[in-house]
Backbone as JSON, one array per atom type, in Angstrom:
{
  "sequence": "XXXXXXXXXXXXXXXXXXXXXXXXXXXXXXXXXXXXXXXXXXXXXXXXXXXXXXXXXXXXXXXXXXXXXXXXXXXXXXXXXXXXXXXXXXXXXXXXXXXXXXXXXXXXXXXXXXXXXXXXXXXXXXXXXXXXXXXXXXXXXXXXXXXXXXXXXXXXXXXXXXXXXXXXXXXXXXXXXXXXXXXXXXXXXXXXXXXXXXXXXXXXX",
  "N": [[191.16, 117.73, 158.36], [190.75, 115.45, 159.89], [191.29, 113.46, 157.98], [193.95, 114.37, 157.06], [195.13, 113.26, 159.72], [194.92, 110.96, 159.4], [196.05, 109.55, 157.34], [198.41, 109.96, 158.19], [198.67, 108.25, 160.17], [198.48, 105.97, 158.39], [200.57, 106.38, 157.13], [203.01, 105.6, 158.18], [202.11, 103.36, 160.12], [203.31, 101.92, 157.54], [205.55, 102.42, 157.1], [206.76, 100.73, 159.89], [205.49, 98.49, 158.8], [207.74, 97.96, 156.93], [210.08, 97.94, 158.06], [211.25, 95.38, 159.22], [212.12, 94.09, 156.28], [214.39, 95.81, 155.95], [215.91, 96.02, 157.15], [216.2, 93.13, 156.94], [217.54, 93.4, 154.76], [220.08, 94.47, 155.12], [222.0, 92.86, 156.39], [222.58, 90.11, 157.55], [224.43, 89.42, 159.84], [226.48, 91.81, 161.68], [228.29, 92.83, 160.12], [228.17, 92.37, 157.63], [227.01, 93.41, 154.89], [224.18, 93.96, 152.42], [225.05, 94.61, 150.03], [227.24, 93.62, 149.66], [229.63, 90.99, 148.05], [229.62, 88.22, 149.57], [227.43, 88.35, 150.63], [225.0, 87.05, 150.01], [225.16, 84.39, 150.47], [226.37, 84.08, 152.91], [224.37, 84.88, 154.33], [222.9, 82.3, 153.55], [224.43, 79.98, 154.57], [224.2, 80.57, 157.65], [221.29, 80.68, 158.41], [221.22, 78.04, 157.48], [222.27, 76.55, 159.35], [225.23, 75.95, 159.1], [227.75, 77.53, 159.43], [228.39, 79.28, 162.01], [228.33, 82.26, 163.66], [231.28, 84.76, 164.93], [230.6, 85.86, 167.08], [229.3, 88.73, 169.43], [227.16, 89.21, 166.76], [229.04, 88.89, 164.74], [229.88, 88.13, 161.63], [232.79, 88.39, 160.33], [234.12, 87.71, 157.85], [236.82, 87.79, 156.69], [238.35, 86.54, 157.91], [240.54, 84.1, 158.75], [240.04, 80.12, 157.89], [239.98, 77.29, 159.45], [240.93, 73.95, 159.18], [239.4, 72.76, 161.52], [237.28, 74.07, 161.49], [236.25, 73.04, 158.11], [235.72, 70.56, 158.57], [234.03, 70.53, 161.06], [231.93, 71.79, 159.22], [231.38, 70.48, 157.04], [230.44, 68.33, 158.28], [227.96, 68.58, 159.28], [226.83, 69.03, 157.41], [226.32, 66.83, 156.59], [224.51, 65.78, 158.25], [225.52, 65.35, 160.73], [225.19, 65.64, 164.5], [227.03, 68.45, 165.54], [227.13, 69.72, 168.15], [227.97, 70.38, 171.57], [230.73, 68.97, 171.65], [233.67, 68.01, 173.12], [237.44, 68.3, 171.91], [235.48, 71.4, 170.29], [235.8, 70.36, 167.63], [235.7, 67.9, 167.73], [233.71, 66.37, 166.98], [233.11, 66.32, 164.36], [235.71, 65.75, 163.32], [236.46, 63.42, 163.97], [234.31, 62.57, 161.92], [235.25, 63.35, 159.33], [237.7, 61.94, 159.55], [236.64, 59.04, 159.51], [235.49, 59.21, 157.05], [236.87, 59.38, 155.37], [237.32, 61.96, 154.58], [239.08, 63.97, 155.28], [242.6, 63.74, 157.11], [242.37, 64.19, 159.59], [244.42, 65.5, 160.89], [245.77, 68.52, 162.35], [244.47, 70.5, 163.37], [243.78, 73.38, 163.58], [244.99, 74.61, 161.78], [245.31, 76.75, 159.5], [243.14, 76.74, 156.53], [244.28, 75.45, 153.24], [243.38, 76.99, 149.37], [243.8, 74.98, 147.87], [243.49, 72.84, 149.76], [240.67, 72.74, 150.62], [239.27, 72.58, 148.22], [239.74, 70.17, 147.81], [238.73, 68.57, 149.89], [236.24, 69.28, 149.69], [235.85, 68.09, 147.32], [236.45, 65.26, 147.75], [234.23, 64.98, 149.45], [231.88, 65.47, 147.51], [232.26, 63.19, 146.09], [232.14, 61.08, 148.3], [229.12, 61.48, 148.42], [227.72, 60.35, 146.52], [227.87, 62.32, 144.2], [228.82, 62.95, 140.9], [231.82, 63.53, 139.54], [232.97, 63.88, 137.2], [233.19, 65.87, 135.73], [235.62, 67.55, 136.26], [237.44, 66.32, 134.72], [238.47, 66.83, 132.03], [238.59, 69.65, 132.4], [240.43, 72.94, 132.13], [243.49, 73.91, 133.65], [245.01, 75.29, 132.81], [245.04, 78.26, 132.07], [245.46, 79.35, 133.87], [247.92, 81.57, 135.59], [249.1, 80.21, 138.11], [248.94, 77.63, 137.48], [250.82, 75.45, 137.81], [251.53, 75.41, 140.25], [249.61, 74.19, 141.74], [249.63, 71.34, 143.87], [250.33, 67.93, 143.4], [248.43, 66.71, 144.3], [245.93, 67.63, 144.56], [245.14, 68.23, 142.21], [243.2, 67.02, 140.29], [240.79, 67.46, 142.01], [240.89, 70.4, 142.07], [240.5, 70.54, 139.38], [237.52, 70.07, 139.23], [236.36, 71.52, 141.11], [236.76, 74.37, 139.88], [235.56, 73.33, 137.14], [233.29, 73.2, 137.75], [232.15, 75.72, 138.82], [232.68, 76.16, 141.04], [234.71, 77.45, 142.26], [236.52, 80.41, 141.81], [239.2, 81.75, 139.82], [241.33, 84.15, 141.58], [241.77, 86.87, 140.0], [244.45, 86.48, 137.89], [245.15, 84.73, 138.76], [245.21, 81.06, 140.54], [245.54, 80.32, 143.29], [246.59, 78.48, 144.72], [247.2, 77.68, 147.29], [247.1, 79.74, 149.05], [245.93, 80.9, 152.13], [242.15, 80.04, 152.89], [239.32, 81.97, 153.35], [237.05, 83.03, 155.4], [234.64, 83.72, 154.0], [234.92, 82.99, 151.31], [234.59, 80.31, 151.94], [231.81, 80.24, 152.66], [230.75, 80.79, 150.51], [231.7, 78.64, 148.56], [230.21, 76.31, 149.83], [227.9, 77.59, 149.0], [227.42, 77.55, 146.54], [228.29, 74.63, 146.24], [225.68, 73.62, 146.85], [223.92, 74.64, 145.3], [225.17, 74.02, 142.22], [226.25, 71.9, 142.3], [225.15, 70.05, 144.08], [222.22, 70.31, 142.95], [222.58, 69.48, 140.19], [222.44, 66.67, 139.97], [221.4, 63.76, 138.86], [217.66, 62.55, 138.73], [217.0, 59.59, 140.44], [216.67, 56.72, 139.0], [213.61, 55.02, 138.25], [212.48, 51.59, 139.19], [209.59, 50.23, 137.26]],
  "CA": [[192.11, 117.46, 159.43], [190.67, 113.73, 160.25], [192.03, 112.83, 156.47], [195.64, 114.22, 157.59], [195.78, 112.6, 160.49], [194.07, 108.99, 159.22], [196.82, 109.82, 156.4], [200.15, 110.08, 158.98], [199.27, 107.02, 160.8], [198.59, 104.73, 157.44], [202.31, 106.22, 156.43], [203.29, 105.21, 159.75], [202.07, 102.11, 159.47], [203.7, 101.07, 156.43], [207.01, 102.14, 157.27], [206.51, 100.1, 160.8], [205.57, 97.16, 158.43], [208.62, 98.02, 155.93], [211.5, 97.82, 158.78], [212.22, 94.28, 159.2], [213.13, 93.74, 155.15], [214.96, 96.94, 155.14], [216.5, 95.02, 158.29], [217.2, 92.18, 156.6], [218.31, 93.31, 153.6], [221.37, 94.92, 155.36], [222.79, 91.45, 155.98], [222.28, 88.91, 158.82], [225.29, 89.72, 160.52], [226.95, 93.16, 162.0], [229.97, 93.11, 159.07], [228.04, 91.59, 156.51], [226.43, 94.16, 154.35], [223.71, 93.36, 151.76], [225.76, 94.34, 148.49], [229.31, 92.64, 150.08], [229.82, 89.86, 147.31], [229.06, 87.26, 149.84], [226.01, 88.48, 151.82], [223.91, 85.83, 150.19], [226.26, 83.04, 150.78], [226.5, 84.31, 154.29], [222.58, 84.4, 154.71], [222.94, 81.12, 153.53], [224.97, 79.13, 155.37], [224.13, 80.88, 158.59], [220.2, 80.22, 158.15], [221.16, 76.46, 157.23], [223.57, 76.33, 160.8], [226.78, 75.26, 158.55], [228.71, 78.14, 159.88], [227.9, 80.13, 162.8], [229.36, 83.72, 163.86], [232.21, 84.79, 165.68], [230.33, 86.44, 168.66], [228.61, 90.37, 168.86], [226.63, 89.37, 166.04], [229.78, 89.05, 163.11], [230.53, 87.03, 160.84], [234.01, 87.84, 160.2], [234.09, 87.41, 156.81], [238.3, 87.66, 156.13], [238.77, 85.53, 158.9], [240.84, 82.61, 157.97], [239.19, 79.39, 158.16], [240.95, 76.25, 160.14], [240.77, 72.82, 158.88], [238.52, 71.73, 161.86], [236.28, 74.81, 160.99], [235.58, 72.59, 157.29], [235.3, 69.07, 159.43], [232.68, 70.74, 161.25], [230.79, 72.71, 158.56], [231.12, 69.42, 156.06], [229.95, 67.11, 159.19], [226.77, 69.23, 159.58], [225.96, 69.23, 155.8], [226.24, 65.46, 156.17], [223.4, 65.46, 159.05], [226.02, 65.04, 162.2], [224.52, 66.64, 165.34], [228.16, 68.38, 166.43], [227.04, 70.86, 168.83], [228.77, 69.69, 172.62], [232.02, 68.11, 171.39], [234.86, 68.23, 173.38], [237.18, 70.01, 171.78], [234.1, 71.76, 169.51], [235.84, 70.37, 166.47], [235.96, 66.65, 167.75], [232.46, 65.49, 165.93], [233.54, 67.39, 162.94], [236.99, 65.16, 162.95], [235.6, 61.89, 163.97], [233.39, 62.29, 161.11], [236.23, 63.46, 158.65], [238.39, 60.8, 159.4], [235.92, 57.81, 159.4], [234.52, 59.27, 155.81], [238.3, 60.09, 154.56], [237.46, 63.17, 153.8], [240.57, 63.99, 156.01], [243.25, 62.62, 157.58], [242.19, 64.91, 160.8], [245.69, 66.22, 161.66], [246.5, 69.77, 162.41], [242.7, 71.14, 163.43], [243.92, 74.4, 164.09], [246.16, 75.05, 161.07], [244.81, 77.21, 158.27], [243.56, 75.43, 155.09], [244.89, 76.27, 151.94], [242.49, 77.24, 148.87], [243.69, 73.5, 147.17], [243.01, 72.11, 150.67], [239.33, 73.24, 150.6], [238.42, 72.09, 147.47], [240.01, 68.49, 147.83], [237.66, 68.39, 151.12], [234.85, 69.19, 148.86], [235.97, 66.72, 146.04], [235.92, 64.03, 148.48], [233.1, 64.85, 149.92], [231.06, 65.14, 146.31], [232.63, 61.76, 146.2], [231.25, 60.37, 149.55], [227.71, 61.58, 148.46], [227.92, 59.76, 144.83], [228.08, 63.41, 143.3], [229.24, 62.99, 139.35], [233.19, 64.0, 139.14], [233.91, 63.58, 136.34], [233.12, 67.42, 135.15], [236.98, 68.06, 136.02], [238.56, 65.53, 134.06], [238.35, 67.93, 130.92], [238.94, 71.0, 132.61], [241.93, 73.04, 131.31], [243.5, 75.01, 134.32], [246.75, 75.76, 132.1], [245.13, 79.63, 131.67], [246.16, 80.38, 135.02], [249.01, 81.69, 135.58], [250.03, 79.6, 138.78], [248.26, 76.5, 137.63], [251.72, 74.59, 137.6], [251.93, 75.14, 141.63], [249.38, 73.24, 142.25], [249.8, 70.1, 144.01], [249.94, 66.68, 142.34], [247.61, 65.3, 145.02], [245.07, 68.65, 144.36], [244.75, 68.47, 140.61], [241.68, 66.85, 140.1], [240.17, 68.06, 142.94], [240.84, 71.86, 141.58], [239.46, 70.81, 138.11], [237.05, 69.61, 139.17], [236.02, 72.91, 141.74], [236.8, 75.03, 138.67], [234.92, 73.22, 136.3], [231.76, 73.1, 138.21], [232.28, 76.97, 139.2], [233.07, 76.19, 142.82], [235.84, 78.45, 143.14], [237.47, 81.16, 140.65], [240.58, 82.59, 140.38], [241.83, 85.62, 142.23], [242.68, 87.68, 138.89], [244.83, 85.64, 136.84], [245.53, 83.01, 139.28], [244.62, 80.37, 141.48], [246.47, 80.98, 144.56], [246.12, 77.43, 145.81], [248.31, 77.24, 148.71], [246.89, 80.73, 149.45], [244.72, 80.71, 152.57], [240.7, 80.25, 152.42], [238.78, 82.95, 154.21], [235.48, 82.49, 155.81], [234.07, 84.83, 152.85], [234.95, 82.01, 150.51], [233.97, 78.92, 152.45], [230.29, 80.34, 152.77], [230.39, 81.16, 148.77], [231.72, 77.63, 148.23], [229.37, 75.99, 150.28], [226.28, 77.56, 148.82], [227.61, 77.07, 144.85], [227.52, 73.31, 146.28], [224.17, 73.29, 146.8], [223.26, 75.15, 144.16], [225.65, 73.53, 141.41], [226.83, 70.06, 142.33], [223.72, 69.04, 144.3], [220.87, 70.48, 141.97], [222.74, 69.12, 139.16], [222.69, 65.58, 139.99], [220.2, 63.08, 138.17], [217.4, 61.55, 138.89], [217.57, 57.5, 140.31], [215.23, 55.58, 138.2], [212.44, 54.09, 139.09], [211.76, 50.72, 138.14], [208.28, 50.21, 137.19]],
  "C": [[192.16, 115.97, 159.76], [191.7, 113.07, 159.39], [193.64, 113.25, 157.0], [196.32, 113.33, 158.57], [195.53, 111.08, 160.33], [195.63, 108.75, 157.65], [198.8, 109.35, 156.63], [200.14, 109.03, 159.3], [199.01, 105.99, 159.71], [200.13, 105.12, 157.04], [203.34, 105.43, 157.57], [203.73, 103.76, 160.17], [202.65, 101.12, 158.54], [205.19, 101.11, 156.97], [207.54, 101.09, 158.83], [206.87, 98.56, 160.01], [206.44, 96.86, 157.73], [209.89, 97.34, 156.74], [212.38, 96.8, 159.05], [212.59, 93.78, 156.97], [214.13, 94.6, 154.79], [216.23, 96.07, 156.22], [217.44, 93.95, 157.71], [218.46, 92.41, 155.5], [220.4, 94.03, 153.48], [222.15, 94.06, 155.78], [221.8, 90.84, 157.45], [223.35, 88.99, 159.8], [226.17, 91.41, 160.63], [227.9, 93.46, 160.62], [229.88, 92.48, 158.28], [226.69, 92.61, 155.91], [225.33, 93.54, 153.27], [224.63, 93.73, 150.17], [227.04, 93.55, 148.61], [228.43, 91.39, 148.93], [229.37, 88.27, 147.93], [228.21, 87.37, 150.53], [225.17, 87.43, 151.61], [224.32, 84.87, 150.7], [226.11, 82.92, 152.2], [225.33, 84.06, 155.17], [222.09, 82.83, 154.86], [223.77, 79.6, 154.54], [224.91, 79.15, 157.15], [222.23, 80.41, 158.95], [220.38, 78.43, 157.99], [222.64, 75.96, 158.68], [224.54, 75.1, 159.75], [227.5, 76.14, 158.94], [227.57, 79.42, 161.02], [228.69, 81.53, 162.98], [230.26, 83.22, 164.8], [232.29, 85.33, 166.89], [230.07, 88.03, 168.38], [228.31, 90.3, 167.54], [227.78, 89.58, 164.53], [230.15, 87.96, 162.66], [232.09, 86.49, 160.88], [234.52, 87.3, 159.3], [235.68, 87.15, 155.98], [238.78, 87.44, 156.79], [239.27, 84.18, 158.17], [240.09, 81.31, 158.21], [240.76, 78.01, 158.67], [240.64, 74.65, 159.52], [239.46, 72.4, 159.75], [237.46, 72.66, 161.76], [235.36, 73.59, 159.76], [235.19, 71.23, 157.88], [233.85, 69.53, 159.59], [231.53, 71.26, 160.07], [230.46, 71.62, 157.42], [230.33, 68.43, 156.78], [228.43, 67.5, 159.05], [226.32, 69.46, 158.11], [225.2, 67.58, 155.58], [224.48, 64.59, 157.31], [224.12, 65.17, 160.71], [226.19, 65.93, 163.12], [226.73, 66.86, 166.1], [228.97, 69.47, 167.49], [227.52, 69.46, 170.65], [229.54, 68.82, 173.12], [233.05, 68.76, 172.28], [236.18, 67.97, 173.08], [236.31, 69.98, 171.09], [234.04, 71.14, 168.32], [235.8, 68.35, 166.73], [235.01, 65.76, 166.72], [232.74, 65.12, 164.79], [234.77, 66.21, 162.38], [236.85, 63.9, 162.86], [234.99, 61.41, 162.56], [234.41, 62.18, 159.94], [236.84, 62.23, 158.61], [237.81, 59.3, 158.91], [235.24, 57.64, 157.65], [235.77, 59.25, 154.43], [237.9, 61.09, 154.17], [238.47, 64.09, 154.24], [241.22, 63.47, 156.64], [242.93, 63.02, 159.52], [243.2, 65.6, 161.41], [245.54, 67.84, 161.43], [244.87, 70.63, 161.93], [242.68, 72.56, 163.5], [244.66, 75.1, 162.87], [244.95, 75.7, 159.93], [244.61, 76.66, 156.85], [243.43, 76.04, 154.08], [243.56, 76.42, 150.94], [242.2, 75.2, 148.19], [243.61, 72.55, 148.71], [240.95, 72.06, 151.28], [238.7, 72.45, 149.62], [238.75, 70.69, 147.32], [239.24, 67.85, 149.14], [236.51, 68.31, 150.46], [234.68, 67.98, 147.93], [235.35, 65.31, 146.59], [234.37, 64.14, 149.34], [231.41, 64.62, 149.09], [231.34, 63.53, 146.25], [231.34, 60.79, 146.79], [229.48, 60.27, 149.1], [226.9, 61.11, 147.06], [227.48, 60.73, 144.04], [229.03, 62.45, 142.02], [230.5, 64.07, 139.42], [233.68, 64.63, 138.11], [233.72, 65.11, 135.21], [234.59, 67.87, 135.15], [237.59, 67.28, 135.0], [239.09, 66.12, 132.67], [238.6, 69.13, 131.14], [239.91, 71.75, 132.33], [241.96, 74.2, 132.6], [244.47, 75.77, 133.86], [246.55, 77.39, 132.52], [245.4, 80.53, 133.01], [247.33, 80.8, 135.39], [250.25, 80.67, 136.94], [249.22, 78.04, 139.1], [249.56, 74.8, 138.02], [252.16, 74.37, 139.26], [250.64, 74.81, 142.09], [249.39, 71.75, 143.01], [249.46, 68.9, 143.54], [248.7, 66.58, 142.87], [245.98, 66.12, 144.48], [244.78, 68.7, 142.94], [243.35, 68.24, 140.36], [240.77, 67.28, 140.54], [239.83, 69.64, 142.36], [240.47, 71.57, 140.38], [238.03, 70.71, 138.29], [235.86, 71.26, 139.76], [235.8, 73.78, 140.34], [235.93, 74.86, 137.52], [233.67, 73.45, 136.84], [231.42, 74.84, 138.79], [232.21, 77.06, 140.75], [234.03, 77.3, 143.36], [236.53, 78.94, 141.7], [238.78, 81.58, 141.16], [240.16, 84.21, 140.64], [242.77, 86.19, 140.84], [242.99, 86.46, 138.22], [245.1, 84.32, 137.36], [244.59, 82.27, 140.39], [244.3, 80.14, 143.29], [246.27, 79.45, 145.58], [246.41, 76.87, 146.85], [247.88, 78.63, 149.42], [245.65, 80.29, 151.09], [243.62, 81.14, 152.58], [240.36, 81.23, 153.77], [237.4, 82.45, 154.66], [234.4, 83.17, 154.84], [233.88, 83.51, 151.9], [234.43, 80.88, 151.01], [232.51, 79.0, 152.45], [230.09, 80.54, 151.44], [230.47, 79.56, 148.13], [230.84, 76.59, 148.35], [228.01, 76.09, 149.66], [226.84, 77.39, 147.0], [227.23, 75.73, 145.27], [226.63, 73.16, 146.24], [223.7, 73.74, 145.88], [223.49, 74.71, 143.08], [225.86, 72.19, 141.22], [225.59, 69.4, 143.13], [222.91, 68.72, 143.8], [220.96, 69.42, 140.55], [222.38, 67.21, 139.23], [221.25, 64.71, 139.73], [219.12, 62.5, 138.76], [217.18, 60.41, 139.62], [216.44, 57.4, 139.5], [214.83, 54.63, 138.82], [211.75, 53.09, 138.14], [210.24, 50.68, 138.59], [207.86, 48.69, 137.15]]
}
């Protein structure tokens, strides 16, 4: 009888000590599951305060994203404290503008998929990231690679080549708007692709 009951509370026990990874592993946010396509992404960028929720614990994952949304979430990659801005996105824009990585207009407006990754471009730029991975890139095989914008070309080879951002099916959709699903996927490929990758300095001896 001792052995049964010394038996219940070691099972007891374990599942006690099991509950927070079973916890985590169901996401970090209410509407962010652990198999959803971007749960890591989401883990990620929320753990590294580049994007916060939308309030009662959600993400909000096919929520569109706003221009001064990427200000802020690029400002705060860059190290700029831009928590008690008035408005929230002012830091975020300040910073943008002064770095060119935008022109700051229209903070509120939804940004396109080729407005996302020409934020990123310049911002690989700014941080003397290695470009020149697009310049070779062939986006011809998409089907709506020709509505791209002049100004976006490089910028989207460049995304593309480095696996920053795929197409939706056969196309690109680059005037399409970015979701907050994608901005946290984009975000953590950066770090994982275009940061890791980068050389080196040499050290003279």
């Amino acid at each position: 009888m001792k052995k049964r009951i010394l038996s219940i509370l070691l099972a007891a026990c374990m599942a006690f000590s099991l509950a927070p990874a079973v916890f985590a592993a169901d996401g970090v946010m209410a509407d962010v599951k652990a198999d959803d396509w971007f749960a890591r992404e989401v883990a990620y960028v929320y753990e590294n305060n580049l994007m916060n929720g939308v309030g009662d614990n959600a993400f909000q994952p096919e929520g569109k994203v706003s221009r001064a949304m990427v200000w802020t979430t690029l400002a705060r990659m860059d190290g700029v404290t831009t928590a008690g801005s008035d408005p929230w996105y002012r830091a975020g824009q300040n910073w943008a503008m002064v770095t060119g990585v935008s022109d700051g207009t229209d903070p509120n407006g939804n940004i396109t998929r080729e407005q996302l990754v020409t934020m990123m471009y310049r911002y690989a730029q700014l941080k003397g990231c290695d470009v020149s991975v697009g310049e070779n890139t062939n986006i011809l095989s998409y089907d709506d690679a020709f509505s791209v914008s002049e100004w976006a070309v490089a910028a989207m080879q460049w995304a593309c080549g480095t696996g920053l951002i795929n197409g939706i099916g056969t196309k690109l959709e680059p005037r399409g708007s970015a979701i907050r699903a994608e901005l946290a996927v984009i975000l953590y490929r950066y770090a994982e692709k275009v940061t890791t990758a980068q050389p080196e300095p040499e050290v003279e001896v």
